[in-house]
N, C-alpha and C positions, 0 to 999 in steps of 0.2 A: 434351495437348489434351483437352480436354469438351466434350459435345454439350450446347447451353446452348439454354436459349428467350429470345430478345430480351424482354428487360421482364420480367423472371423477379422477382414480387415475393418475397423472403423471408419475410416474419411471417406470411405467410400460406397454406395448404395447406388442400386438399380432406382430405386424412389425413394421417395417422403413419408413419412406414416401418413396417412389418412385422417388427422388429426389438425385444429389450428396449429397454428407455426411456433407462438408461445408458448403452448404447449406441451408438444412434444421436444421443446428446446430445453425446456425445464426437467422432462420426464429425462431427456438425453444426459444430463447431470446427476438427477438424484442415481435412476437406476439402468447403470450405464450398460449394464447387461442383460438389458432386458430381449425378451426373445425378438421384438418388434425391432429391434436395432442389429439383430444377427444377419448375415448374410446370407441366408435361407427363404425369408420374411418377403423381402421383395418379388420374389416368386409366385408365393401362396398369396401377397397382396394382390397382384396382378391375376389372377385365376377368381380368384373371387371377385373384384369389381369386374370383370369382363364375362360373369356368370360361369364361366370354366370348371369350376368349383364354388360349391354351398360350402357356405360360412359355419353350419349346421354341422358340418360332419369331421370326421376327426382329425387330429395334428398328423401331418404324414411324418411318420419319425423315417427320416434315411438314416443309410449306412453311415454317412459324414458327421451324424448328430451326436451329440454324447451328452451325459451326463452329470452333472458338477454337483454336488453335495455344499450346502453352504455349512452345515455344522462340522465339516474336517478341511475347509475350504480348498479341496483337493479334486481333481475330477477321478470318478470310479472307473476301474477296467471292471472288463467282462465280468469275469467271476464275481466281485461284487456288486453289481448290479442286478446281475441275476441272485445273487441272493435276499438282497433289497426287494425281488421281486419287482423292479420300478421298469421294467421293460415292455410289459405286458400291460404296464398303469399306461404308459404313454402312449401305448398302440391304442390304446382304444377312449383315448380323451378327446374332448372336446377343446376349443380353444379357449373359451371361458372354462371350466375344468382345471384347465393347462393355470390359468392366470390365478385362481383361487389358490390353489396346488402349489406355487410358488411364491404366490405375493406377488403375481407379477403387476401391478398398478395400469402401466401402458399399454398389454394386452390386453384386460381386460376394457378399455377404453378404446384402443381399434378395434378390436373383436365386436364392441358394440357397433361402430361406427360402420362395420364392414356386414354387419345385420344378424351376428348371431345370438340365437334369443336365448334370454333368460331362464325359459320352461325347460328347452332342453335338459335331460337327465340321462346319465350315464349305462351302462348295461346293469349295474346296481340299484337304478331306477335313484339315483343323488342328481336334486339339482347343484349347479354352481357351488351355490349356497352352502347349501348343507356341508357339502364335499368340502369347501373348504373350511369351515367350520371345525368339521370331524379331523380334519387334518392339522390345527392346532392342536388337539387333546395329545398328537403324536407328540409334539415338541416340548412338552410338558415339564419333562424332566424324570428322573429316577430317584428314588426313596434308597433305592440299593446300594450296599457299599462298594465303590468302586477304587481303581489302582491311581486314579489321577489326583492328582495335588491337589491341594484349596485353590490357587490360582489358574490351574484348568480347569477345578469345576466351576467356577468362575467365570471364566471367560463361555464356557458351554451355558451357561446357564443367559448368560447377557446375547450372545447368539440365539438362544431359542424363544428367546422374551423380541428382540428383532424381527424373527422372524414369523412371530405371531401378530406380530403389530402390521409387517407389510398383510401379510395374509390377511387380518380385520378391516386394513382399509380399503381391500379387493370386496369385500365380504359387504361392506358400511355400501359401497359405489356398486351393487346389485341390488340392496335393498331399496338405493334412490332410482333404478329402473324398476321396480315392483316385482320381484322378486317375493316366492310368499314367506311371510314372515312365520308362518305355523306351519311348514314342513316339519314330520315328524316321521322319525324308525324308529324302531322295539320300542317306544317308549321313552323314545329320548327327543327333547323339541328343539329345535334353537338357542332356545334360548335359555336350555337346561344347559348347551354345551357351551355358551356362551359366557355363565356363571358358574361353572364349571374350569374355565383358562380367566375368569376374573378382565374381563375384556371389556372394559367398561364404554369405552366409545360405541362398541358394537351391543350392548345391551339397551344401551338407551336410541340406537338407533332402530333395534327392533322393537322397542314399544310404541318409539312415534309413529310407526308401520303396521301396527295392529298386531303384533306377538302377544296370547294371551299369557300374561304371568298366573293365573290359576284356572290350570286345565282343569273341567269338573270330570272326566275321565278318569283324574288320577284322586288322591287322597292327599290331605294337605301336604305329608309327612316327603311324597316328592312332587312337591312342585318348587320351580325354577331356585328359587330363595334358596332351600335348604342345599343348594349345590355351591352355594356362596362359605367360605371359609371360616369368616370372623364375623359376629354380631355387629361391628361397625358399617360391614360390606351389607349385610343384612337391612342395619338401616338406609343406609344409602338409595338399597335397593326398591325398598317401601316409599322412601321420598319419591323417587324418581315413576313409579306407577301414581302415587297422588299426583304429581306435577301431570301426568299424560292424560289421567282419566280426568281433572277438570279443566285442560283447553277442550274449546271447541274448533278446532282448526281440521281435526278427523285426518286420514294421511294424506302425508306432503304429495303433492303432486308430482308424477311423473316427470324423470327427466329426461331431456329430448337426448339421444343417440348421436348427435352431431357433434355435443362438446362443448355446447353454447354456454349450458351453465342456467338456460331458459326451460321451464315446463314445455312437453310437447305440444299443448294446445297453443301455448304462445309462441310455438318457433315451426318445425315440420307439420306442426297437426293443425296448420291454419289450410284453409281450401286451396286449393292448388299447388302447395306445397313450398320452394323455395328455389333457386336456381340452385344448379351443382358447381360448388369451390372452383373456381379456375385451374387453381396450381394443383387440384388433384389429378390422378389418374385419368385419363380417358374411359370411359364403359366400354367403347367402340371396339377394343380389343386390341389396341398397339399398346405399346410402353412408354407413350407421350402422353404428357399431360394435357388436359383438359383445352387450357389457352392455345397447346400449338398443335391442335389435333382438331377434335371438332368444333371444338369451340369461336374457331376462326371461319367458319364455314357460314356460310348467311344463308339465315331459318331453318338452321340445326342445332338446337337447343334442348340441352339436359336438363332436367328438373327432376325432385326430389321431395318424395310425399310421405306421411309414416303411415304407415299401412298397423292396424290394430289387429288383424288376425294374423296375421306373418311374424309380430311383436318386433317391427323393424321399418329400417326408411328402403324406398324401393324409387329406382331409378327411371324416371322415362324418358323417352325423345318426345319433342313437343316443337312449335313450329313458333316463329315470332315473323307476325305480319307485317309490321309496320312498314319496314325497311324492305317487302316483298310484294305488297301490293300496291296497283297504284296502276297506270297509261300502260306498264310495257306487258301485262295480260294479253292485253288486249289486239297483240300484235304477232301471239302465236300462230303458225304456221299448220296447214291440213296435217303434212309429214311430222310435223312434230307432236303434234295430238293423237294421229295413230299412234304413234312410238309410245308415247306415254301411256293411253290403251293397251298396248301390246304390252306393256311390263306390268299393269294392275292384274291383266286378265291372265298372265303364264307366272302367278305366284312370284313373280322377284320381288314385290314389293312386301309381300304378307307379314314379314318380321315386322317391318315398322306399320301395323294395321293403326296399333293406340295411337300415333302420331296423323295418320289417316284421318281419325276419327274426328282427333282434336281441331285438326286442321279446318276437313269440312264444316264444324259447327263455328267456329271463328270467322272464317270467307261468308258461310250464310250470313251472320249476324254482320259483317261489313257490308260486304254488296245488298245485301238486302236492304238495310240502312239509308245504303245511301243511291236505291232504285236499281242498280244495276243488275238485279235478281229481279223478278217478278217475284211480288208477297208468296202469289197462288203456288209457285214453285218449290218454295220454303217451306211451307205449310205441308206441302206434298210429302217432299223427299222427307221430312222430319216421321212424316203419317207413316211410309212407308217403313222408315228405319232402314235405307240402303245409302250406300256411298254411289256418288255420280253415276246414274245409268246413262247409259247410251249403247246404243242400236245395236244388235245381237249379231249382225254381221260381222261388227269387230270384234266383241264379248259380251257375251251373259251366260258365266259359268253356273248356271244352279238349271234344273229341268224347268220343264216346257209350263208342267202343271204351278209349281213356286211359282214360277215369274207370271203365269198368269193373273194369278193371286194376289202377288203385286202390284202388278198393274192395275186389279180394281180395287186395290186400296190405295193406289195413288192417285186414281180419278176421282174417286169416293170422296177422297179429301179435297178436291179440289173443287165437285158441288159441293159440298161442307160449304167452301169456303165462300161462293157463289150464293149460295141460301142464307149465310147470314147476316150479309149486305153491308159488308166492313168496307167493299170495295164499289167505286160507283161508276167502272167500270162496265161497257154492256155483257154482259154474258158470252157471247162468241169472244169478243176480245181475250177474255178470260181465260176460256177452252182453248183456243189460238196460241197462247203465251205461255202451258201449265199442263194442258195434258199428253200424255203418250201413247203411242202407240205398244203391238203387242213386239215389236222389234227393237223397240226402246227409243227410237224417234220420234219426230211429234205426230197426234193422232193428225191432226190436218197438216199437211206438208205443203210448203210454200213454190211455188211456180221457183226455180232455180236460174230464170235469166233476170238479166239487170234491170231495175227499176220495176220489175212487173209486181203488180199487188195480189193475182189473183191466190185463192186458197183451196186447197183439195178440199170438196165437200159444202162450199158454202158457193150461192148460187150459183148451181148447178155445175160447178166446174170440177173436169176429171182431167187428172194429170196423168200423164203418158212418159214411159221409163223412154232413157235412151235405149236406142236397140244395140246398140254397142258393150256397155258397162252396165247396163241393167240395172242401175243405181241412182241417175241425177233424172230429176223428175222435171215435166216443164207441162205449161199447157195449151202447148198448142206449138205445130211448126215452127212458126214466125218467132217465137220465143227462144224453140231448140235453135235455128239458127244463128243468131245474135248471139249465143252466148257458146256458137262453135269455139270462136278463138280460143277463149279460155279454156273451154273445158277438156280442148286437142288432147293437151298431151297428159295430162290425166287419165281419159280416157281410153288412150292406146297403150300405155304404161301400164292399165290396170290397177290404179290407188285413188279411185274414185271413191270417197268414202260417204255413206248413207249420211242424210240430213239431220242436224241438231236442232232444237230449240234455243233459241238466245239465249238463254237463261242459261242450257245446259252447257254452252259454249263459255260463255262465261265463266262457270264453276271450275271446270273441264282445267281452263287456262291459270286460273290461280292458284288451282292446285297444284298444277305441274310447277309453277314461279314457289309457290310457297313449301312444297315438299324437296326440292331442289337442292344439291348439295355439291360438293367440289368434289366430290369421291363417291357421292352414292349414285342408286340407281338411276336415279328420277336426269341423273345428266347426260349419262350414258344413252337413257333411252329418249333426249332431248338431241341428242346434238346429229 
């Protein structure tokens, strides 16, 4: 039986399954009604890669949905469905559930791909598994005399043997996600139900999975065997435990949720995961795909990692430098680095933080590389564990007491790094280049007209604010004037913005280039 949408056009779909292309071109043949090809699906696809909807929670049956019965191949009205009871099964299924439940092969293959996990268990407390399992024993057949011909019970009997076969191979494709193979109610294991419908694919797939064939809980008299029909099944069944208990190959290895056909360590579960399909879905929340959505956008990049405690692959933004760093950093504008400022420090940014995160440790390990960072700077910001500080004028959203704290763990680390004479550097040069002040600027602040060298604090020299903007610091007259011209209109405009360190200017710059996007914030608050 499939949950089908009345008027369910074919040639036509909102998307693609989330599936390779061979794939699901094949599943579009074998099982041409599968729910994954209904006109509903593209929907429920779209809401779950865009996070809208957890993959985790149950099938939303609408009012448009119905019903189909594959053993009368008729679809049920009301009254029969309600007496099936199957109205209430589908309100509260899962979408693996849904795929075991039917044999649905393709569901239960996007459902994985789209991260619904194997553990989940129904309000019956039935995994997948089990569920579907138990759900063969239904299609069984009857011993009882009934009104229908030899050549209907016939044809019922070739129907329910079908439909135990899709359902084993929904059942076989959980066990190769690690599904557990000794799930067990009242007394009944797996692989008692399994021998039990005589399901032979599925028997030998739960032993290569670790299904114990003799529970020591039970007494010989039921264990899994004695549910096998004829002594030939019997032996069969004994071969096939000798054959498992002397490899040494222990269970087959996880397979990756993507489709690949690869164990997860060799495919998702290598460190940093993998990029996200082109021709799939965008995450970002529109109904384009991947290629004509974000994926056209430069250093906005999805990637795709398997996550073992979520029992699924999980999507992140992540940032691709190569094509983003480089001369034109370094040609950011004052008004553009407040803007960028103003969008870190008023939360527009905070959704993409992981992309954040990734970003600054990739720019460090560039520019630092290749000098453009001061070591002592790297060293710091890593010590402290913050993204880009700068001057509290423009933002430093945490209290007064944190960021103090901060701050001497960020100078902390940078005697650290002074003491242990990696760098041979003088010492002031050091402090000069790396540490901050408690406003997030540098502790020694550079004289602000052109050309001049002197430094706040190192001999004997005191910088004096404009008296204007109370911001651009110089040391002495002769200095404040020389660098009237420039700082005029700045200063009567009032977007005089407090002094950076090189380094933090730097950072500052390539994050804005490298977080930067055709439609996100980082442009907006750029342009």
């Amino acid at each position: 039986m499939y949950l089908r949408t009345e008027g369910t056009v074919k040639h036509h779909r909102d998307s693609d399954p989330q599936l390779p292309r061979s794939l699901w071109e094949s599943f579009e043949r074998e099982f041409p009604n599968s729910f994954i090809f209904s006109s509903v699906f593209p929907h429920i696809r779209q809401c779950i890669v865009s996070k809208k909807a957890s993959p985790n929670s149950a099938v939303p049956v609408t009012s448009n949905l119905t019903i189909q019965c594959l053993e009368s191949g008729t679809t049920c009205g009301k009254e029969e469905t309600e007496k099936l009871g199957l109205v209430d099964l589908f309100q509260n299924m899962g979408y693996l559930h849904l795929a075991a439940f039917q044999g649905d092969l393709p569901l239960a293959y996007e459902a994985r791909r789209l991260g619904t996990s194997v553990r989940i268990r129904n309000k019956d407390g039935l995994s997948a598994l089990y569920f579907g399992c138990r759900t063969m024993t239904t299609f069984m057949g009857s011993d009882a005399p009934s009104n229908k011909s030899p050549a209907e019970e016939a044809d019922d009997r070739e129907a329910f043997a079908a439909l135990r076969a899709k359902i084993s191979r929904v059942c076989v494709f959980l066990l190769s996600h690690h599904s557990d193979p000794n799930e067990t109610h009242d007394g009944l294991s797996l692989l008692h139900i399994a021998c039990l419908t005589s399901s032979w694919d599925l028997i030998h797939a739960l032993l290569l999975h670790g299904a114990d064939p003799s529970p020591s809980s039970l007494g010989p008299s039921r264990h899994p065997v004695r549910f096998l029909k004829t002594e030939s099944d019997r032996a069969r069944f004994r071969s096939l435990v000798s054959e498992v208990k002397k490899s040494t190959a222990g269970r087959p290895p996880r397979l990756c949720p993507c489709a690949s056909g690869l164990p997860i360590e060799s495919c998702h579960g290598v460190p940093g995961g993998k990029l996200y399909p082109q021709e799939y879905l965008c995450c970002c929340g529109t109904r384009r795909i991947y290629s004509a959505c974000c994926g056209k956008q430069s250093g906005r990049v999805w990637t795709e990692e398997w996550n073992e405690v979520a029992d699924r692959l999980e999507t992140r933004e992540t940032v691709s430098l190569e094509s983003l760093l480089g001369d034109r950093h370094q040609n950011i504008s004052d008004s553009m680095l407040e803007r960028v400022l103003q969008a870190i420090d008023s939360g527009v940014l905070a959704h993409r933080m992981d992309g954040f995160w990734q970003a600054q440790d990739e720019i460090l390990n560039k520019l630092g590389a290749s000098g453009q960072i001061h070591p002592a700077f790297v060293v710091a910001i890593r010590k402290a564990g913050i993204l880009v500080p700068y001057p509290a004028g423009i933002a430093v959203a945490v209290s007064k007491g944190e960021w103090r704290q901060t701050i001497a763990i960020w100078n902390g680390a940078v005697d650290a790094y002074i003491a242990s004479g990696v760098d041979s550097q003088p010492k002031n040069a050091i402090e000069n280049a790396a540490k901050i002040s408690i406003i997030g600027g540098p502790l020694y602040r550079r004289c602000e007209a052109s050309g001049c060298a002197n430094i706040e604090g190192r001999n004997s020299v005191q910088l004096q604010r404009c008296m204007r903007c109370q911001t651009a610091v110089y040391c002495g007259r002769a200095c404040q004037k020389s660098a009237w011209q420039s700082h005029k209109l700045a200063c009567q405009s009032g977007k005089v913005k407090a002094q950076l360190l090189p380094s933090q200017r730097e950072l500052l710059a390539a994050m804005a280039w490298a977080t930067g996007s055709q439609n996100g914030p980082y442009l907006e608050a750029l342009s």
